[in-house]
N, CA, C and O atoms as a MOPAC input file, in Angstrom:
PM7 MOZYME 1SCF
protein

 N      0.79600 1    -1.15600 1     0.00000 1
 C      0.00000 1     0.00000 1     0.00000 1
 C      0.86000 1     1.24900 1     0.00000 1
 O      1.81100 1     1.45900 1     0.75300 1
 N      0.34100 1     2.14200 1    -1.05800 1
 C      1.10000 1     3.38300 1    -0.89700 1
 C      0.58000 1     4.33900 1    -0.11200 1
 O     -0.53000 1     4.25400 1     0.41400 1
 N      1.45900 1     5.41800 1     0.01900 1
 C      1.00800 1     6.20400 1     1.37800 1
 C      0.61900 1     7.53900 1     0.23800 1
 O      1.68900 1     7.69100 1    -0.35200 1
 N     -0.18400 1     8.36000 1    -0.23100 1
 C     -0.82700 1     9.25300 1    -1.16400 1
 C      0.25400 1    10.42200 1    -0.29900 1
 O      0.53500 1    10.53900 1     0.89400 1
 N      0.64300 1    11.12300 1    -1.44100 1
 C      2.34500 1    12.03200 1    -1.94300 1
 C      1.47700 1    13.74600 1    -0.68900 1
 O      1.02800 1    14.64200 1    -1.40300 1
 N      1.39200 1    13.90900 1     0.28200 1
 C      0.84900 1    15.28400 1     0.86200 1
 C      1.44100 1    16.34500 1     0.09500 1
 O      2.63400 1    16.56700 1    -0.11000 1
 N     -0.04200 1    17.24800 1    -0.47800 1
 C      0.12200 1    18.38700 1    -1.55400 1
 C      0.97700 1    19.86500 1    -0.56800 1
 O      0.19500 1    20.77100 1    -0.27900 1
 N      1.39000 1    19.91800 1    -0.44000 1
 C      2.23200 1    21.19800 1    -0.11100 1
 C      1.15600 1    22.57800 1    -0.32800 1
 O      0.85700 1    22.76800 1    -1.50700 1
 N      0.74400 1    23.24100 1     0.35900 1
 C     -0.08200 1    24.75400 1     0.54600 1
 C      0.80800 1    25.98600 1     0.14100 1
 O      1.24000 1    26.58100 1     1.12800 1
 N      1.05500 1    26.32900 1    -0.64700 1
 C      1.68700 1    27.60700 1    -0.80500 1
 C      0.87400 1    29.09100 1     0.77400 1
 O     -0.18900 1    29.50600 1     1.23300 1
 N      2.06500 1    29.21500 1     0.88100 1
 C      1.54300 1    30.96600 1     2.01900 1
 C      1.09800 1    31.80800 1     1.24000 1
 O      1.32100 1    31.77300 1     0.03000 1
 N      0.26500 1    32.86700 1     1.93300 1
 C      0.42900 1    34.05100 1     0.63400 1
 C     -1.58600 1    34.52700 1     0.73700 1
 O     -2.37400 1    33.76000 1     1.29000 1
 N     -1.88900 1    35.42800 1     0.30500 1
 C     -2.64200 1    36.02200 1    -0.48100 1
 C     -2.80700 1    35.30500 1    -1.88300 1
 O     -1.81400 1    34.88000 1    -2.47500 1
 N     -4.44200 1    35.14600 1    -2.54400 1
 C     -4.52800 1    34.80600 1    -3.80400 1
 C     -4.56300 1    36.44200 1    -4.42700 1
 O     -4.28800 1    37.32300 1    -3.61100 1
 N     -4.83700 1    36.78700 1    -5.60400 1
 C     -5.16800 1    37.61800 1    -6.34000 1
 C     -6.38400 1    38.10500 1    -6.15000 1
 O     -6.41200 1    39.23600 1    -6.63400 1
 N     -7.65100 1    37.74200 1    -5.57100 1
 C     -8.82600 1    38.04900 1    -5.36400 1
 C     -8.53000 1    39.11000 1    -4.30900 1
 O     -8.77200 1    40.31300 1    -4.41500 1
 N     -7.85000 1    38.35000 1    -3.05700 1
 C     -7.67300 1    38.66300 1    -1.39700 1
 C     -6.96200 1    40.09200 1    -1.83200 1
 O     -7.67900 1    41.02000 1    -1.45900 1
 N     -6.18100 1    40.39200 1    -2.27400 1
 C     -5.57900 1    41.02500 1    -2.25500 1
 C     -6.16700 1    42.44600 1    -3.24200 1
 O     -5.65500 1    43.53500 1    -2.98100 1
 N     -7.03400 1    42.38800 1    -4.14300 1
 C     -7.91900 1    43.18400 1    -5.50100 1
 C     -9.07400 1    43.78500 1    -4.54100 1
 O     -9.65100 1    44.84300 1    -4.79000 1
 N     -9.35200 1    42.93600 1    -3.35700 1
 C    -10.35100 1    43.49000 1    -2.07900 1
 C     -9.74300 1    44.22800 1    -1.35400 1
 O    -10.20300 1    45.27700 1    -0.90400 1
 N     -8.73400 1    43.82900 1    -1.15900 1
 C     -8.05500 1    44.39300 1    -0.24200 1
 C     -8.24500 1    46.04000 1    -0.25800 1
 O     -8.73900 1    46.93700 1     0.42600 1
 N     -7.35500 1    45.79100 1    -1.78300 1
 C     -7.21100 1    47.59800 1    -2.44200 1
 C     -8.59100 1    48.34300 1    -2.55900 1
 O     -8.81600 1    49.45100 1    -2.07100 1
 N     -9.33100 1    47.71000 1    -3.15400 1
 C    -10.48600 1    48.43000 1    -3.28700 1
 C    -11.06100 1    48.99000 1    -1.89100 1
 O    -11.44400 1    50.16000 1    -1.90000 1
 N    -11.15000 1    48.30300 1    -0.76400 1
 C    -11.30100 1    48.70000 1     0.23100 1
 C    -10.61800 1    50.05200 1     0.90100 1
 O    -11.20100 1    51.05100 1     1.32300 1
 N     -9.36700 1    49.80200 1     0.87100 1
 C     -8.33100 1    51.07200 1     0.74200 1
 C     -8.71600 1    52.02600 1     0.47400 1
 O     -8.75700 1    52.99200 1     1.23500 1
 N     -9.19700 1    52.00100 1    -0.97900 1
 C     -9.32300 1    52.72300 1    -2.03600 1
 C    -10.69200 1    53.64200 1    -1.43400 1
 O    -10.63000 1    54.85800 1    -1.25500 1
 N    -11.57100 1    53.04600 1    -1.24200 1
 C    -12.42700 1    53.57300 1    -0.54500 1
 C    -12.20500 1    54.62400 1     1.31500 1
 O    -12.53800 1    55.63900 1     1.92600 1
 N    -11.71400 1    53.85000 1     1.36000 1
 C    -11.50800 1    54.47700 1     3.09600 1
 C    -10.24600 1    55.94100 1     3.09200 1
 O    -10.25700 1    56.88500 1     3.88300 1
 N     -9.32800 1    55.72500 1     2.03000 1
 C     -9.17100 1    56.98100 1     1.82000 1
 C     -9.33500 1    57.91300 1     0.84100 1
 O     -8.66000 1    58.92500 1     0.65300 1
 N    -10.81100 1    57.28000 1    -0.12300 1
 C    -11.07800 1    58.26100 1    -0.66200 1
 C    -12.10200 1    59.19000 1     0.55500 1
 O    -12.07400 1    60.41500 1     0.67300 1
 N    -12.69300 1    58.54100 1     1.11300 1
 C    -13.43800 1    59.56100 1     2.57500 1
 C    -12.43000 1    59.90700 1     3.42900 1
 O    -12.96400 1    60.79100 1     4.09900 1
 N    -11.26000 1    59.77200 1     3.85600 1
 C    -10.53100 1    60.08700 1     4.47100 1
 C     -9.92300 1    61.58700 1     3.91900 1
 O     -9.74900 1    62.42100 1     4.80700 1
 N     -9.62000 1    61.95600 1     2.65400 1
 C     -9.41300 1    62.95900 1     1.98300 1
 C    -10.48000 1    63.98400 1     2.01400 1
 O    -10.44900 1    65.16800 1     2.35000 1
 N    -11.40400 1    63.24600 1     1.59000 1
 C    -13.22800 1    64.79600 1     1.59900 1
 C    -13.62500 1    65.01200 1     3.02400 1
 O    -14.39600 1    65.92200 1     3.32700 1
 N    -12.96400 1    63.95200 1     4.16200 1
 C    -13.79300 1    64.62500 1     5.56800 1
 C    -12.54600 1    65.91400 1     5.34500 1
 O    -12.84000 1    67.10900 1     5.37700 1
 N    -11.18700 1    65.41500 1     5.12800 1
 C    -10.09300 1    66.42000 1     5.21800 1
 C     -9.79600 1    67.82800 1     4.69800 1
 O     -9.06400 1    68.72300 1     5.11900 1
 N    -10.62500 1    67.72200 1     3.62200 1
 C    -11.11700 1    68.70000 1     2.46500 1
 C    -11.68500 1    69.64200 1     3.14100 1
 O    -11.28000 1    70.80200 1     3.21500 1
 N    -12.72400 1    69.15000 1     3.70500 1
 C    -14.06200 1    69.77200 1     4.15500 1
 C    -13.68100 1    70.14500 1     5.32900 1
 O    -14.30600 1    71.20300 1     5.40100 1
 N    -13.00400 1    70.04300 1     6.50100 1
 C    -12.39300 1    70.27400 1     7.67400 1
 C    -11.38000 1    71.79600 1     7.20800 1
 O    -11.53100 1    72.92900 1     7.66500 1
 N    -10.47800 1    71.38700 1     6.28900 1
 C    -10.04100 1    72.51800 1     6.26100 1
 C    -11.01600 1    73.83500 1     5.19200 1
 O    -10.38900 1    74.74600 1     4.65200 1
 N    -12.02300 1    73.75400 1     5.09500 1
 C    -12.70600 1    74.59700 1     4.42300 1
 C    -13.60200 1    74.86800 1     5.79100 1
 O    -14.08700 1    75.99300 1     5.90700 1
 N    -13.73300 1    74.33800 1     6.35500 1
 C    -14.31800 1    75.21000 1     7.37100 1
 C    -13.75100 1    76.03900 1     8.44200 1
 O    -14.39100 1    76.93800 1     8.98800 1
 N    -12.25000 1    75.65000 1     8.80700 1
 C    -11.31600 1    75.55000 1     9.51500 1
 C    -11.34100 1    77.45300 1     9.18300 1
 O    -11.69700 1    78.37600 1     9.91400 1
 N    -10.72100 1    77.44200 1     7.57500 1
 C    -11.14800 1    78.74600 1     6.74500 1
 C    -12.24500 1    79.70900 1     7.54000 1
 O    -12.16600 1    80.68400 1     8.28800 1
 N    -13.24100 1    78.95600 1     7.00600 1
 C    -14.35800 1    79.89000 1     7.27600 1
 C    -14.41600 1    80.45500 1     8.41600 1
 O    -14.41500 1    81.68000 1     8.53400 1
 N    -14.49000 1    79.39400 1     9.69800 1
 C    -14.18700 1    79.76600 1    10.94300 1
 C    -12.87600 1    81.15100 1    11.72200 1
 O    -12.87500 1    81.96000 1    12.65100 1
 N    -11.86500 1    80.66500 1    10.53500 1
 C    -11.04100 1    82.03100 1    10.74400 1
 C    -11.62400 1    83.35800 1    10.38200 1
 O    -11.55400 1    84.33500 1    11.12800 1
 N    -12.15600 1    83.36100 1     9.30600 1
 C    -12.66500 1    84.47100 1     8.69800 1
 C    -13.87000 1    85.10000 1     9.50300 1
 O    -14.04500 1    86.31700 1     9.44500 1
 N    -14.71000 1    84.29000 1    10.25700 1
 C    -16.14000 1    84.34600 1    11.23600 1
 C    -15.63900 1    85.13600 1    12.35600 1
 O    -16.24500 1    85.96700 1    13.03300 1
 N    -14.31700 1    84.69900 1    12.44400 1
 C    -13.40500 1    85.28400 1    14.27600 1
 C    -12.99700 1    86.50600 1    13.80600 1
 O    -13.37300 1    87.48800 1    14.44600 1
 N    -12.10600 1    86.72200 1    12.53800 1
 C    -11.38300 1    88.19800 1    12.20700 1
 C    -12.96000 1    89.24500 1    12.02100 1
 O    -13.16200 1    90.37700 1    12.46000 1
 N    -13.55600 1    88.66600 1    11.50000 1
 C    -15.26200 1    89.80400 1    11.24000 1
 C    -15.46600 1    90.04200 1    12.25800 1
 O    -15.53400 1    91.25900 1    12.43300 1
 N    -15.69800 1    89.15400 1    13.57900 1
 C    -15.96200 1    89.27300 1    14.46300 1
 C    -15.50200 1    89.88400 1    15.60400 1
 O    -16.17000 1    90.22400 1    16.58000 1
 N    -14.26800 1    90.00800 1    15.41700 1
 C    -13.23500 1    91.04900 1    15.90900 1
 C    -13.54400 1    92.80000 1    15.54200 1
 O    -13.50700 1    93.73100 1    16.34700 1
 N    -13.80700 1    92.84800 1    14.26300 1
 C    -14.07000 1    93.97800 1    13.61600 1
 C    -15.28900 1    94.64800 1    14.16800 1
 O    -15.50400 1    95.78600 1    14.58500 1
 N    -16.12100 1    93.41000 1    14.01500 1
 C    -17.45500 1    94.23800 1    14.59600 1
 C    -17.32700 1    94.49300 1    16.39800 1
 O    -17.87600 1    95.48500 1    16.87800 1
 N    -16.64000 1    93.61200 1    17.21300 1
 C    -16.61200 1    94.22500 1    18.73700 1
 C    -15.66100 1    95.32500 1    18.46600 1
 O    -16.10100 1    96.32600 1    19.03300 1
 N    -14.72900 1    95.54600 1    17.94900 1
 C    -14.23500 1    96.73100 1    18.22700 1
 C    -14.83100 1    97.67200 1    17.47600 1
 O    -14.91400 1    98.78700 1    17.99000 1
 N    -15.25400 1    97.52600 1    16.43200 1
 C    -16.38700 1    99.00600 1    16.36200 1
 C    -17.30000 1    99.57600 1    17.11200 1
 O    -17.49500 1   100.78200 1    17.26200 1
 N    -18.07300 1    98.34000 1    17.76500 1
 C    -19.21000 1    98.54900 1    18.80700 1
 C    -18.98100 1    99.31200 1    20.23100 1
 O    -19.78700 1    99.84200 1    20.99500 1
 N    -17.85800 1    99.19200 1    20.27600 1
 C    -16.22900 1    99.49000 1    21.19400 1
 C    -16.48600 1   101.49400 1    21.08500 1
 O    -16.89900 1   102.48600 1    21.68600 1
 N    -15.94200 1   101.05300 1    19.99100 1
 C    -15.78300 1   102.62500 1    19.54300 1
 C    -16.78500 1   103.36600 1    19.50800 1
 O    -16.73100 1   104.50300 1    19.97700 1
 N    -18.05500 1   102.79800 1    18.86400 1
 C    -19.49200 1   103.97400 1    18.50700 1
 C    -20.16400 1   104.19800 1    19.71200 1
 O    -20.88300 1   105.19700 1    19.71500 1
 N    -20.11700 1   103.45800 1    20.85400 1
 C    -20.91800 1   103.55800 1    22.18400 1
 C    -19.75800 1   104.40500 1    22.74200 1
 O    -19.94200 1   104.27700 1    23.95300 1
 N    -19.07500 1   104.90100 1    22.65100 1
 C    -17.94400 1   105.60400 1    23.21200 1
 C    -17.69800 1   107.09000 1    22.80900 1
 O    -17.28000 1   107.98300 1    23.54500 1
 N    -18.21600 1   107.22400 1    20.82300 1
 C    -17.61900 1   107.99200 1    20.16100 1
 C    -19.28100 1   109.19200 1    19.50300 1
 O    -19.34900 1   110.34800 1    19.08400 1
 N    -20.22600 1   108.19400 1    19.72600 1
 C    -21.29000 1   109.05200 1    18.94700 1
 C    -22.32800 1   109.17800 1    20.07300 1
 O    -22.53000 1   108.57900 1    21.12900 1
 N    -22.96200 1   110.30400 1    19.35400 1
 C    -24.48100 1   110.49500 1    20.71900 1
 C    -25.18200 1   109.74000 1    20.01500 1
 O    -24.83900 1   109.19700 1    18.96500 1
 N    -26.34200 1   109.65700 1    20.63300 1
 C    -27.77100 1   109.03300 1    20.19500 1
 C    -28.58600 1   109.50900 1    18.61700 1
 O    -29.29200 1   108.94700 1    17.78000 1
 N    -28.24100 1   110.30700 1    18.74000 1
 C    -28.50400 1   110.81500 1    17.35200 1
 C    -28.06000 1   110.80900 1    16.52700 1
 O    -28.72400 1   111.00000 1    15.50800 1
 N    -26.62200 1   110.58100 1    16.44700 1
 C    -25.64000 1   110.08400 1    15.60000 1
 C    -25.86800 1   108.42900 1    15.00700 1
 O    -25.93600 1   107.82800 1    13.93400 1
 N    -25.92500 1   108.19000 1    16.33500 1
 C    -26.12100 1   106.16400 1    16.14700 1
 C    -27.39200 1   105.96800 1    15.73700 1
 O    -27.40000 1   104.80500 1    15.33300 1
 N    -28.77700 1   106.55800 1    15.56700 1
 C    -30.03400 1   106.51000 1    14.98200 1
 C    -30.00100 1   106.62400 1    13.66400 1
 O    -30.95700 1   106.18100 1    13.02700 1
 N    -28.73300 1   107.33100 1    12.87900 1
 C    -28.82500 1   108.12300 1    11.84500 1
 C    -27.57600 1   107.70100 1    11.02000 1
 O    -27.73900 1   107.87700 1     9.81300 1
 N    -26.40900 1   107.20300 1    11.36300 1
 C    -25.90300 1   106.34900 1    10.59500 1
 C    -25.84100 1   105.79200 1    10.10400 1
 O    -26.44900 1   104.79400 1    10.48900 1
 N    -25.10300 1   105.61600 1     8.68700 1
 C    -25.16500 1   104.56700 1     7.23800 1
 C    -23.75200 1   105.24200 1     6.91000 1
 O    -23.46700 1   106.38500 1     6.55200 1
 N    -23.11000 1   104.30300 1     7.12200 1
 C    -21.60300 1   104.66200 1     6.38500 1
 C    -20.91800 1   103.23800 1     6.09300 1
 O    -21.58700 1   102.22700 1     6.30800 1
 N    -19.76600 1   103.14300 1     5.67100 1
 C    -19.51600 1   101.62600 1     5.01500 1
 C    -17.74900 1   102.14600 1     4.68400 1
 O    -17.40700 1   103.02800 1     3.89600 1
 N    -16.97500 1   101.42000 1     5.42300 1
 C    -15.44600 1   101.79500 1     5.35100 1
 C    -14.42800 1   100.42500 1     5.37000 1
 O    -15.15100 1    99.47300 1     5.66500 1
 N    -13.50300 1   100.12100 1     5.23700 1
 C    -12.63700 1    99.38900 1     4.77000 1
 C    -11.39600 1    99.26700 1     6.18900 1
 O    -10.73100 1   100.24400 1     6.53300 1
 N    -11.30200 1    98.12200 1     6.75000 1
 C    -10.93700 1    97.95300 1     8.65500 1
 C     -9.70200 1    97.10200 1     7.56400 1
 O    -10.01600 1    96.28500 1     6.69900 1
 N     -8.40300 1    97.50800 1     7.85500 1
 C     -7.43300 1    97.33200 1     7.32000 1
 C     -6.56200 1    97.27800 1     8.76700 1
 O     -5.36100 1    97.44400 1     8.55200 1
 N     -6.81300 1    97.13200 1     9.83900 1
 C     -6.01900 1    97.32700 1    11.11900 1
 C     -5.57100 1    95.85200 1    10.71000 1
 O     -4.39500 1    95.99500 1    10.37400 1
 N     -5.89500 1    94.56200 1    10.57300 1
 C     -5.46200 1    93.28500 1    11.22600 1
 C     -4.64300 1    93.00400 1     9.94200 1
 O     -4.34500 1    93.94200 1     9.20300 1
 N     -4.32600 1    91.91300 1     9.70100 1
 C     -3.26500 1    91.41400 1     8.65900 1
 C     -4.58700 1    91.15000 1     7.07900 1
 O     -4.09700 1    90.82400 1     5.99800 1
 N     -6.10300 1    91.33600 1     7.19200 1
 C     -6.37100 1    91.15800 1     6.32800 1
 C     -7.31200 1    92.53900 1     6.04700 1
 O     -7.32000 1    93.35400 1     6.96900 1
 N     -8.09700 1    92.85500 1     4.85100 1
 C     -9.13000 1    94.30500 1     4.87600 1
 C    -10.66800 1    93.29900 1     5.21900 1
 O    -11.18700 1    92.27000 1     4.78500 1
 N    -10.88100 1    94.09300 1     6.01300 1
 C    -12.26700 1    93.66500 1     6.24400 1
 C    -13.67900 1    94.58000 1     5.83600 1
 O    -14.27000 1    95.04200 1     6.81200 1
 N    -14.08300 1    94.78400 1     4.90400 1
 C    -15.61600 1    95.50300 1     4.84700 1
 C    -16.39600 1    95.68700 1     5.69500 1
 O    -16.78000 1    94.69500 1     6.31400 1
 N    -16.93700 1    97.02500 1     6.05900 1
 C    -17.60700 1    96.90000 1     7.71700 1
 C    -18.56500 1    98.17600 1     6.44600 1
 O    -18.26600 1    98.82700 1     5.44500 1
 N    -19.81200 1    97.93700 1     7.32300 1
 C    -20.82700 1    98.85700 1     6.90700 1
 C    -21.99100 1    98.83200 1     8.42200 1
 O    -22.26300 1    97.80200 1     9.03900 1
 N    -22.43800 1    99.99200 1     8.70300 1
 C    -22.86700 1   100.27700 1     9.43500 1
 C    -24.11700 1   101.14800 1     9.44200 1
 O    -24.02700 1   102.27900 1     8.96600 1
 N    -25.43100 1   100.66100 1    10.00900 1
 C    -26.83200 1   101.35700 1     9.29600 1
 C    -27.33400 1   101.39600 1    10.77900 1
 O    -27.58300 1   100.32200 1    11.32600 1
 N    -27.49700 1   102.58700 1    11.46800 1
 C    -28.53300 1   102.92500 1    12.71900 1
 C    -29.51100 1   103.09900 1    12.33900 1
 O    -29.67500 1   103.50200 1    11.18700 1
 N    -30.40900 1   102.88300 1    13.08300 1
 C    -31.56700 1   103.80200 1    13.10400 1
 C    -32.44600 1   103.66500 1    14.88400 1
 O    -31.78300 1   103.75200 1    15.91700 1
 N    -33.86400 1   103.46500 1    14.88600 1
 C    -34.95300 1   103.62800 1    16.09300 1
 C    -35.35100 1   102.50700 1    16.18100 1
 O    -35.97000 1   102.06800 1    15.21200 1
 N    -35.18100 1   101.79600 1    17.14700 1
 C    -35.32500 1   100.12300 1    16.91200 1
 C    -37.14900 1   100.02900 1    17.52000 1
 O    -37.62400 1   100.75400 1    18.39400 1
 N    -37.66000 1    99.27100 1    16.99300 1
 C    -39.37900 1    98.46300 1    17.11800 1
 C    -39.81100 1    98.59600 1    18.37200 1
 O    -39.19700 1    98.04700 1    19.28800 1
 N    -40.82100 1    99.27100 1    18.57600 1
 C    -41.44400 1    99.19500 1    20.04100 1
 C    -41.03800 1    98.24200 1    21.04400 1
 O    -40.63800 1    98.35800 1    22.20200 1
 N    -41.29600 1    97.07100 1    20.12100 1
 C    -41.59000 1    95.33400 1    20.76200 1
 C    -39.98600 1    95.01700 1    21.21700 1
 O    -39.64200 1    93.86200 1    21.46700 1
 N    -39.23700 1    95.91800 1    21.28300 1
 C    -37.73300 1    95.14500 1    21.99800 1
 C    -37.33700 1    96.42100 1    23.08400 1
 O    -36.30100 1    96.22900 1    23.72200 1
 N    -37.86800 1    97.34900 1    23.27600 1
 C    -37.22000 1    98.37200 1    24.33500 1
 C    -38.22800 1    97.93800 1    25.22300 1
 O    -39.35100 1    98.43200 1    25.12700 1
 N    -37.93700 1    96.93700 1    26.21700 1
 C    -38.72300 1    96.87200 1    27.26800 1
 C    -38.16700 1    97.70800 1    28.00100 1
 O    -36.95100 1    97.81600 1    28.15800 1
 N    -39.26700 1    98.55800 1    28.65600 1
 C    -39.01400 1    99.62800 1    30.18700 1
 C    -37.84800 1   101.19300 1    29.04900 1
 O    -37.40400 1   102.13400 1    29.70700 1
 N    -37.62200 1   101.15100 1    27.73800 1
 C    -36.81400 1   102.09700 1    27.07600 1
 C    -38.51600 1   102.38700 1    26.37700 1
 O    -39.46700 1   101.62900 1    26.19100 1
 N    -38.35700 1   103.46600 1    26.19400 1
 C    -38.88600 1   104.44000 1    24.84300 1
 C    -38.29300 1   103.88600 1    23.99500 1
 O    -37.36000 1   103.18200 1    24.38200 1
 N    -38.52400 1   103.94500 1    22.71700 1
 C    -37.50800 1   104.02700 1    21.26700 1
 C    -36.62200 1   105.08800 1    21.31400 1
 O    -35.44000 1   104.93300 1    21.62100 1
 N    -37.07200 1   106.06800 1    21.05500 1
 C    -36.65900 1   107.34600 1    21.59700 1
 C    -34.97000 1   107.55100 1    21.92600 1
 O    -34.04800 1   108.25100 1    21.50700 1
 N    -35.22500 1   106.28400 1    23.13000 1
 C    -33.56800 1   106.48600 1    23.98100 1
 C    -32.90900 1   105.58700 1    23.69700 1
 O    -31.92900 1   105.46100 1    24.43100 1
 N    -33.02200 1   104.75800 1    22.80600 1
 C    -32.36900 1   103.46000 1    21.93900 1
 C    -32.07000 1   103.74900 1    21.17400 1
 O    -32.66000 1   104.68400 1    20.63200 1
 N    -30.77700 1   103.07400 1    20.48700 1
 C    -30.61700 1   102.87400 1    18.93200 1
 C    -30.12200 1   101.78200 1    18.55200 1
 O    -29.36300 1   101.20300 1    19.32900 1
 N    -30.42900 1   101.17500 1    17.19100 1
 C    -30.65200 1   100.23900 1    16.63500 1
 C    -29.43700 1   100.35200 1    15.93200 1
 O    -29.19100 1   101.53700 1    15.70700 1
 N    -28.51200 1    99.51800 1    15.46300 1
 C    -27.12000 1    99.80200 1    15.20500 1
 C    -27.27800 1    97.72300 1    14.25900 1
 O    -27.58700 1    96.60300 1    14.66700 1
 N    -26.85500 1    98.30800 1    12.97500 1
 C    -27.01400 1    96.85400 1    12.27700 1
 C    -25.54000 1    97.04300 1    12.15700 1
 O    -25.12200 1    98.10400 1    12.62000 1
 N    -24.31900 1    95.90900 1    11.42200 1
 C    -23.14600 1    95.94900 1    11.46700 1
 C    -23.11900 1    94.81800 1    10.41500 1
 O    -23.96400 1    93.94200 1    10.60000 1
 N    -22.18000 1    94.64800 1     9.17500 1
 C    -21.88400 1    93.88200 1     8.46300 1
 C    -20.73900 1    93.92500 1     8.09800 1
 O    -20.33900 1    94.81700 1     7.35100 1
 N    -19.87900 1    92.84300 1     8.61300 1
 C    -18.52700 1    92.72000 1     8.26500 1
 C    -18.17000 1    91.67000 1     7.23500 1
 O    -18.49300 1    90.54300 1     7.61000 1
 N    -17.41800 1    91.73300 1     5.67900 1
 C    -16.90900 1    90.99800 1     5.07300 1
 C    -15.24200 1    90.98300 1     4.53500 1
 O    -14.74300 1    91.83600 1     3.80000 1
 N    -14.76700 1    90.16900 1     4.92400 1
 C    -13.58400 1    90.09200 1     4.38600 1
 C    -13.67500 1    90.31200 1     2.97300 1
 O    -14.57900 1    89.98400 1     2.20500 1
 N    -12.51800 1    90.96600 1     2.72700 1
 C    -12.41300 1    91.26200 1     0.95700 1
 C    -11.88600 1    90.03600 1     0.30700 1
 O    -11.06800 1    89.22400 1     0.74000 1
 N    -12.54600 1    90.07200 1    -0.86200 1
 C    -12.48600 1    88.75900 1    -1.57000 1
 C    -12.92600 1    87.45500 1    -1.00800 1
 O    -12.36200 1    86.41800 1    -1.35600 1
 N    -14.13300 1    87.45700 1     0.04400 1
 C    -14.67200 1    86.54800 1     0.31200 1
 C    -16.40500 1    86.38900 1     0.00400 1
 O    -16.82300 1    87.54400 1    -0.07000 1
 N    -17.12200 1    85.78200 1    -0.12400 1
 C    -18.53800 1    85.76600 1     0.19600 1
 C    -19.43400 1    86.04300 1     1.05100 1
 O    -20.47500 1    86.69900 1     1.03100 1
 N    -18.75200 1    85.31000 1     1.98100 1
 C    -19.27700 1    85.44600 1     3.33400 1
 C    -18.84400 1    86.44900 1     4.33000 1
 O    -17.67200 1    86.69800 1     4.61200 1
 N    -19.81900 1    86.96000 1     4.79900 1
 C    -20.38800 1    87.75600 1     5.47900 1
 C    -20.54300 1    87.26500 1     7.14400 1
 O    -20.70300 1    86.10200 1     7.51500 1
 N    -20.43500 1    88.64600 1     8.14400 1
 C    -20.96700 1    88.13600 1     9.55700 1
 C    -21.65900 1    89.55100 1    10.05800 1
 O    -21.22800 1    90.69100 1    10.23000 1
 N    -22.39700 1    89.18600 1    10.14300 1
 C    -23.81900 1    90.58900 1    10.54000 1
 C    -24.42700 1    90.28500 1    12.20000 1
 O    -24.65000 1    89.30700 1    12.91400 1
 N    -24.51900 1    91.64400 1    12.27400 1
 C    -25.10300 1    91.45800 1    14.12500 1
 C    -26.26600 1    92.89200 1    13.91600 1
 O    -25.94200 1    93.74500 1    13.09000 1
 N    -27.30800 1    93.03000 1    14.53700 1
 C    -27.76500 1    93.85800 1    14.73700 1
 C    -28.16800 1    94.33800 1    16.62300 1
 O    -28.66400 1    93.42600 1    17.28400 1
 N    -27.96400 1    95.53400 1    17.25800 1
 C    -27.77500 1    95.80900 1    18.48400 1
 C    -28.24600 1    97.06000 1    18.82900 1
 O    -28.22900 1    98.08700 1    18.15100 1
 N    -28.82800 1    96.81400 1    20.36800 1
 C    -29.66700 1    98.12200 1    20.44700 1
 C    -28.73100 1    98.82600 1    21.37700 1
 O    -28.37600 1    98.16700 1    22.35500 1
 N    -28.35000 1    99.82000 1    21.28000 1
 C    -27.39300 1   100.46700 1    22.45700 1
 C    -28.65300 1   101.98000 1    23.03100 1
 O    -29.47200 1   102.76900 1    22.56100 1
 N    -28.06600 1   101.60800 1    24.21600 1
 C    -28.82600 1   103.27200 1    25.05600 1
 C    -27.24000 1   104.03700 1    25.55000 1
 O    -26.28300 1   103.45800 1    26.06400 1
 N    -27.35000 1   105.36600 1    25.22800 1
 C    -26.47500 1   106.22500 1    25.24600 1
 C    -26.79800 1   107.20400 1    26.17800 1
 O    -27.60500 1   108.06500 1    25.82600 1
 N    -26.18700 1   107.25600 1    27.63300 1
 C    -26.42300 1   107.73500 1    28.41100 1
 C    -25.89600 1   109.67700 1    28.37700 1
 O    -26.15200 1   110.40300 1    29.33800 1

């Protein structure tokens, strides 16, 4: 009786194992790239949201400091904030703000102060509108 010759197993990956493999890859960092994409595009935006936002407290800074009441009711001007490392667009529109928000104020002794800051050469925009009383 013969003893049947034991077939030897090669190690290894076939060609299939390995064509999955990649494709899988292939996938996990193609999402690995667009969350990355998208992270730093907001990363962006978020800078740009903080420098506007800078612009507009220190204006708000300045006009409760710098104008009377009648001044800040009556303002519309629009100037170019070049202080920080980038130009920022600031425009500024007062007026007599709505009955329905001066609780215990008149209109009268309020003013309504809108603020729109855009970086130059951007889209986006960061706007606040605020009622200041000027003592």
């Amino acid at each position: 009786m013969s003893k049947p010759i034991p077939t030897q197993r090669k190690s290894g990956f076939s060609v299939m194992e390995v064509l999955i493999a990649l494709v899988v890859l292939g996938i996990f960092a193609t999402i690995y790239a667009q969350t990355t994409q998208l992270s730093q595009k907001n990363t962006g935006k978020a800078t740009d949201w903080q420098l506007e936002g800078t612009v507009i407290e220190k204006t708000i800074e300045s006009v409760r400091t710098g104008y009377s009441l009648h001044q800040l009711q009556n303002v519309d001007s629009s100037w170019i904030d070049s202080t920080g490392r980038f130009k920022v667009s600031v425009s500024m529109k007062g007026g007599t703000p709505p009955a329905s928000v001066c609780n215990g104020f008149s209109p009268e002794q309020l003013a309504q102060v809108s603020l729109v800051a855009r970086r130059d050469g951007f889209d986006d925009s960061l706007s606040i509108t605020t009622y200041l009383w000027v003592n």
